[in-house]
PATOR-991277 format. One record per residue: x, y, z of N, C-alpha, C, CB in turn; chain; residue number from 1; residue in one letter. Coordinates in steps of 0.1 Angstrom, whole numbers. Glycine has a CB too. Example, Ala and Ser with C-alpha at 12.3 -4.5 7.8 and 13.67 -1.06 7.14 Angstrom:
[site [132 -57 78] [123 -45 78] [132 -33 78] [113 -45 90] A 1 A],
[site [128 -22 71] [137 -11 71] [129 0 79] [141 -6 57] A 2 S],
% end
This chain:
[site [941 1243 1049] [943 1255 1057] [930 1264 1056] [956 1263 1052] A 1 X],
[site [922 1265 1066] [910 1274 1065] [908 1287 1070] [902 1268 1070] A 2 X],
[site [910 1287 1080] [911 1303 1087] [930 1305 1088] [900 1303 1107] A 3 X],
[site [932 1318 1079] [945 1318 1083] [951 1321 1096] [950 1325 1076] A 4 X],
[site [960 1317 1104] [967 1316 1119] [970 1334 1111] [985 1300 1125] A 5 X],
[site [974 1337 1129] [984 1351 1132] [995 1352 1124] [991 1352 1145] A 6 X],
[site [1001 1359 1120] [1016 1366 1112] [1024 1359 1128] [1016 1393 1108] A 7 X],
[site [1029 1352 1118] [1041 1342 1131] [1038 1336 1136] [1049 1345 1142] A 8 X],
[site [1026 1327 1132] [1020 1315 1141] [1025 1306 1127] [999 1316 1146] A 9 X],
[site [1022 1292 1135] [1022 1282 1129] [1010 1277 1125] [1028 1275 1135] A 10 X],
[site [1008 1278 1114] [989 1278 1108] [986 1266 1098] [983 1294 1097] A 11 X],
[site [998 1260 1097] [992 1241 1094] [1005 1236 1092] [980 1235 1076] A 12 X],
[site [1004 1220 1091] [1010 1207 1091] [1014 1201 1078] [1002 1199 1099] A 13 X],
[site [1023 1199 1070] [1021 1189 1056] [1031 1176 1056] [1024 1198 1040] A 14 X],
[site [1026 1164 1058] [1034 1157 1048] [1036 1153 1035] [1033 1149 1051] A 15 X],
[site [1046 1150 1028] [1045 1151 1013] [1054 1139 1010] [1050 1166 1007] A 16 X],
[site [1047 1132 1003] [1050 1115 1001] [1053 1111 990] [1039 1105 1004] A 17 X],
[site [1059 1101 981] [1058 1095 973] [1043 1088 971] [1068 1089 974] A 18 X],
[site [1040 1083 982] [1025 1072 985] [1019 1077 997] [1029 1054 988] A 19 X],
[site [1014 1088 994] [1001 1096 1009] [992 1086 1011] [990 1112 1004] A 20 X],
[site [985 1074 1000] [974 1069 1006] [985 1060 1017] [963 1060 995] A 21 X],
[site [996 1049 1016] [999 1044 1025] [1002 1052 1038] [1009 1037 1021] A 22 X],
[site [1007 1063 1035] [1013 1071 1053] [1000 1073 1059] [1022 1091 1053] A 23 X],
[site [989 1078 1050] [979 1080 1055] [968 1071 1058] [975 1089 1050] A 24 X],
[site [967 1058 1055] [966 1048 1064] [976 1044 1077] [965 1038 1055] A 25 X],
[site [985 1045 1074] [999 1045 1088] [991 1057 1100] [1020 1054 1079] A 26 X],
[site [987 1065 1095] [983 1077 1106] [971 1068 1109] [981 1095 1102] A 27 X],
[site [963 1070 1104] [952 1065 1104] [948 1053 1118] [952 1060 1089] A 28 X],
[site [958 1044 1113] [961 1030 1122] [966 1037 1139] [978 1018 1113] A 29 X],
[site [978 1043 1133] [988 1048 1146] [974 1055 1159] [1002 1064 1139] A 30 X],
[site [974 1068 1151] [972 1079 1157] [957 1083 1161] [978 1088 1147] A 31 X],
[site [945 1071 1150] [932 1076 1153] [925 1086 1141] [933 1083 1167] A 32 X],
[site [932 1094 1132] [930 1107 1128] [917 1096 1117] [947 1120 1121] A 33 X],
[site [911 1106 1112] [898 1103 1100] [907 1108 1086] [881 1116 1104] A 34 X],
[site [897 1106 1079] [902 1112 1070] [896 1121 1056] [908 1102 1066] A 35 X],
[site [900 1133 1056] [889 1137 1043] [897 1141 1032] [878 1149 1045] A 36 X],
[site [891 1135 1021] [902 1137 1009] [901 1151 1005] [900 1126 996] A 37 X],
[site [912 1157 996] [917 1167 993] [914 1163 977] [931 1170 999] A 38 X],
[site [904 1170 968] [904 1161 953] [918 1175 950] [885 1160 939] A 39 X],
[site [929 1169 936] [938 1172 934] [937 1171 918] [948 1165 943] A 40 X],
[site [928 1172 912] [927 1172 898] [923 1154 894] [942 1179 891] A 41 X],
[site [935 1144 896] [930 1130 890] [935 1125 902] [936 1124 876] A 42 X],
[site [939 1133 913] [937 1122 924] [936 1128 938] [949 1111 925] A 43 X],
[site [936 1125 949] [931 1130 962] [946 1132 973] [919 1117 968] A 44 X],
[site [947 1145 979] [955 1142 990] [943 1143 1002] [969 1155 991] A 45 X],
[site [951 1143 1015] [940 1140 1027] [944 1152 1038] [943 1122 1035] A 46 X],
[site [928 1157 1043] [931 1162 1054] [932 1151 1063] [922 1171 1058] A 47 X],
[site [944 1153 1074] [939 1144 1087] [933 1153 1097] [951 1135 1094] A 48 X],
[site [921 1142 1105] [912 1151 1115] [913 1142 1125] [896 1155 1112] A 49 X],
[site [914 1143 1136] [916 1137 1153] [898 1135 1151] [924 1151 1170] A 50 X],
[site [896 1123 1155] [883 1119 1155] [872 1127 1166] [884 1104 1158] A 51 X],
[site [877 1132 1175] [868 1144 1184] [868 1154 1179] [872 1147 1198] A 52 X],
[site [867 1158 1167] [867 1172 1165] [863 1168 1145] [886 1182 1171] A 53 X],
[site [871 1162 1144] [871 1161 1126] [869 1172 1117] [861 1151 1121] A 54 X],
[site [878 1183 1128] [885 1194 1120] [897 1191 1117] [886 1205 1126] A 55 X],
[site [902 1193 1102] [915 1187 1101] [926 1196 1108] [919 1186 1085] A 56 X],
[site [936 1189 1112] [945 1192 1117] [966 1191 1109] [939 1184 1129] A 57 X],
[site [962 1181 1099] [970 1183 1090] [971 1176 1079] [979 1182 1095] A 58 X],
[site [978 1174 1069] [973 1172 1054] [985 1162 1051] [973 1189 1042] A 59 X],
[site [983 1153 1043] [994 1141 1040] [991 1141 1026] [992 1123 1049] A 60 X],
[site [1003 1141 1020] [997 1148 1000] [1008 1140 990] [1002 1172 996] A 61 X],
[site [1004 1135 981] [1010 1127 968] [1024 1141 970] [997 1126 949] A 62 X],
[site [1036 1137 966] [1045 1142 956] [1046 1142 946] [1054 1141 956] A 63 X],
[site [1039 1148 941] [1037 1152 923] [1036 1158 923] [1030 1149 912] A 64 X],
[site [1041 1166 906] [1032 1178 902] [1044 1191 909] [1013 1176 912] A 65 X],
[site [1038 1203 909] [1045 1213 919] [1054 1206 929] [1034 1222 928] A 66 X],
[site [1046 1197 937] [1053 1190 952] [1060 1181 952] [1046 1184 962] A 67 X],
[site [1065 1176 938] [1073 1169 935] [1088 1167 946] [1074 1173 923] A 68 X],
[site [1095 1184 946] [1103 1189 951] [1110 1192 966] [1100 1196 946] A 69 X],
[site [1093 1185 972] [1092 1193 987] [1102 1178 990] [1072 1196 998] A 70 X],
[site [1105 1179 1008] [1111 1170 1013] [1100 1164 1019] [1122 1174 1020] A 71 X],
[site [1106 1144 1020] [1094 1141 1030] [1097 1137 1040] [1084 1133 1026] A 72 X],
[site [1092 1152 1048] [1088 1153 1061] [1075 1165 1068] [1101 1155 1066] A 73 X],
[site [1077 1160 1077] [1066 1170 1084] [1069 1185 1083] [1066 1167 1101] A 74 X],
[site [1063 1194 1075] [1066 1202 1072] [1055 1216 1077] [1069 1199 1060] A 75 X],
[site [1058 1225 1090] [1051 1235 1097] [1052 1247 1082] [1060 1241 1114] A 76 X],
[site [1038 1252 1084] [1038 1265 1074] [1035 1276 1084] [1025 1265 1061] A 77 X],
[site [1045 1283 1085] [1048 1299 1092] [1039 1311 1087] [1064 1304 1090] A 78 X],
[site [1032 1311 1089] [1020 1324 1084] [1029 1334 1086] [1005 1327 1095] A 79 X],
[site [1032 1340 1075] [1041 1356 1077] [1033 1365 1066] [1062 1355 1072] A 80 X],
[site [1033 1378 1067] [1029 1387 1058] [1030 1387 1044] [1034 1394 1061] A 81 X],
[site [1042 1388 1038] [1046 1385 1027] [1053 1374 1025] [1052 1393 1025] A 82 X],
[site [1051 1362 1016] [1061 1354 1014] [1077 1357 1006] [1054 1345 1008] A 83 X],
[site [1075 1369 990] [1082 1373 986] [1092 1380 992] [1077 1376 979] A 84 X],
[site [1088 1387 1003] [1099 1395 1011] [1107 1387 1019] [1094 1407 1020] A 85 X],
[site [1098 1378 1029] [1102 1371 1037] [1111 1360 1029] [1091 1368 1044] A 86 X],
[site [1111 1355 1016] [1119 1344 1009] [1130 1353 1008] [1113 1337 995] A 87 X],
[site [1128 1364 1005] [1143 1370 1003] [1149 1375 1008] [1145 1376 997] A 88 X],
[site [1142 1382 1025] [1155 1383 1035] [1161 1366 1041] [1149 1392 1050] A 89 X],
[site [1151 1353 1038] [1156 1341 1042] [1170 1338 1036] [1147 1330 1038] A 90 X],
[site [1170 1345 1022] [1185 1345 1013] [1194 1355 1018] [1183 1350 997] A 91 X],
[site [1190 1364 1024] [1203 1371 1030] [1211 1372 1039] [1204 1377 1031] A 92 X],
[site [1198 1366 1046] [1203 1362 1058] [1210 1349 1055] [1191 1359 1069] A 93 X],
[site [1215 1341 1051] [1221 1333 1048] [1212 1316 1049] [1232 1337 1055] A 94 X],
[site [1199 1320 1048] [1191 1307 1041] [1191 1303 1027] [1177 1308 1044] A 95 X],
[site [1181 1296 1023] [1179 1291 1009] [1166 1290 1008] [1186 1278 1006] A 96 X],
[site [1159 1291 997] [1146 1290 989] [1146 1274 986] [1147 1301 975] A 97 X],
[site [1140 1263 989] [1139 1248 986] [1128 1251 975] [1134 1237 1001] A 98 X],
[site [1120 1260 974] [1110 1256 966] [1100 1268 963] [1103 1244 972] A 99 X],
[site [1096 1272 956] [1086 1285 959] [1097 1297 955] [1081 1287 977] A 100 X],
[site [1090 1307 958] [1080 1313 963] [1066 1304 950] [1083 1332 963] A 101 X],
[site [1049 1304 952] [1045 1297 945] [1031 1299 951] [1051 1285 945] A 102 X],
[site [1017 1300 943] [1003 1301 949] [1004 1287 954] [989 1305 939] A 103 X],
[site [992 1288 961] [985 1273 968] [966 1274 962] [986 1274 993] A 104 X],
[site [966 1271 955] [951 1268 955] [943 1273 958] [947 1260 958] A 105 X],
[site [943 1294 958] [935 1299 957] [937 1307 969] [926 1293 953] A 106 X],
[site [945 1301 976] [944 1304 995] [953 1314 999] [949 1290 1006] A 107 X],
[site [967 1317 987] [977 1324 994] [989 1322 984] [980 1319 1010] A 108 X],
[site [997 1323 987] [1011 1317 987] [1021 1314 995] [1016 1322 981] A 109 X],
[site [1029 1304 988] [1038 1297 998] [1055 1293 994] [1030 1283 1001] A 110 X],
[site [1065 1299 1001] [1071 1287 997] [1080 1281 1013] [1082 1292 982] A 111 X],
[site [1090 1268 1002] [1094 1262 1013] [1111 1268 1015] [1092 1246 1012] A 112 X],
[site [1116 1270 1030] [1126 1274 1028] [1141 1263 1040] [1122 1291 1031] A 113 X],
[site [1150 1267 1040] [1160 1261 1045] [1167 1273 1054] [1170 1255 1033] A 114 X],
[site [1166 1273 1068] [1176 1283 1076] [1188 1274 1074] [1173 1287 1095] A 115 X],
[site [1196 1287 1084] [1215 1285 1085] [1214 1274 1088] [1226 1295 1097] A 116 X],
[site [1208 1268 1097] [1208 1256 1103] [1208 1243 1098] [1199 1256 1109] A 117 X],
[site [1201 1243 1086] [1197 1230 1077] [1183 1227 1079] [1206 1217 1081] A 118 X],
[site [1177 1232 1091] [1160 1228 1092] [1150 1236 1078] [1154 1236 1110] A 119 X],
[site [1143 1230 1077] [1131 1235 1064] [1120 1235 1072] [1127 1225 1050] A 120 X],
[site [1110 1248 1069] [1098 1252 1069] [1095 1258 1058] [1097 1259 1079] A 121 X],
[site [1077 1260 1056] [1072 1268 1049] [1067 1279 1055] [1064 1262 1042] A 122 X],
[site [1068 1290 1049] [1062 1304 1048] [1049 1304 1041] [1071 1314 1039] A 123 X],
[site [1041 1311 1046] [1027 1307 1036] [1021 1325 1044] [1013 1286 1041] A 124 X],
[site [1019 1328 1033] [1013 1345 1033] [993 1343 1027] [1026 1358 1018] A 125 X],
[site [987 1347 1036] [970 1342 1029] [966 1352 1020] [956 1342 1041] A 126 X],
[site [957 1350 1013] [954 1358 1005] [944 1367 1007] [951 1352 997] A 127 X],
% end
């Protein structure tokens, strides 16, 4: 995530894997995207970048660690103001907190949440 999106934009993409290098060869094959690794302490998650541009466009990441927890799927991060406020009207409104509230690597914080609905997104507030 480099430049943070608008308060209510959608400002990046994550998959979160047991095995990111395989999905991210799977994209790779499918889709065209490049790839630039993400170092992660003793191992790498990936930006993916569409080869005309090889600005990343979304990130495919080991489950370990913190992300152990996330679900794996495609997961939109909702740029909102506050994540701590915003996790906790998600609870009163009658959502759930999946994970977080929680920093990201210097960039912000984030967490992941569950509407009435059953769908999950992340909240991610920049720093």
């Amino acid at each position: 995530m480099s430049d943070p999106a608008p308060i209510g934009s959608i400002g990046w993409i994550d998959l979160t894997v047991p095995d990111a290098a395989a999905v991210r060869d799977f994209y790779q094959a499918v889709v065209g995207w490049t790839v630039s690794p993400v170092k992660m302490g003793d191992y790498d998650d990936f930006c993916m970048n569409p080869p005309s541009t090889g600005q990343p466009v979304a990130g495919v990441c080991h489950a370990r660690g913190e992300n152990g927890d996330l679900p794996p799927q495609w997961l939109i991060y909702i740029t909102v103001r506050d994540v701590d406020a915003s996790a906790a009207k998600c609870v009163s409104l009658g959502g759930k907190v999946v994970a977080g509230p929680r920093n990201l690597a210097g960039q912000g914080r984030f967490c992941v949440i569950r509407d009435p609905a059953g769908a999950v997104a992340a909240l991610f507030s920049p720093t």
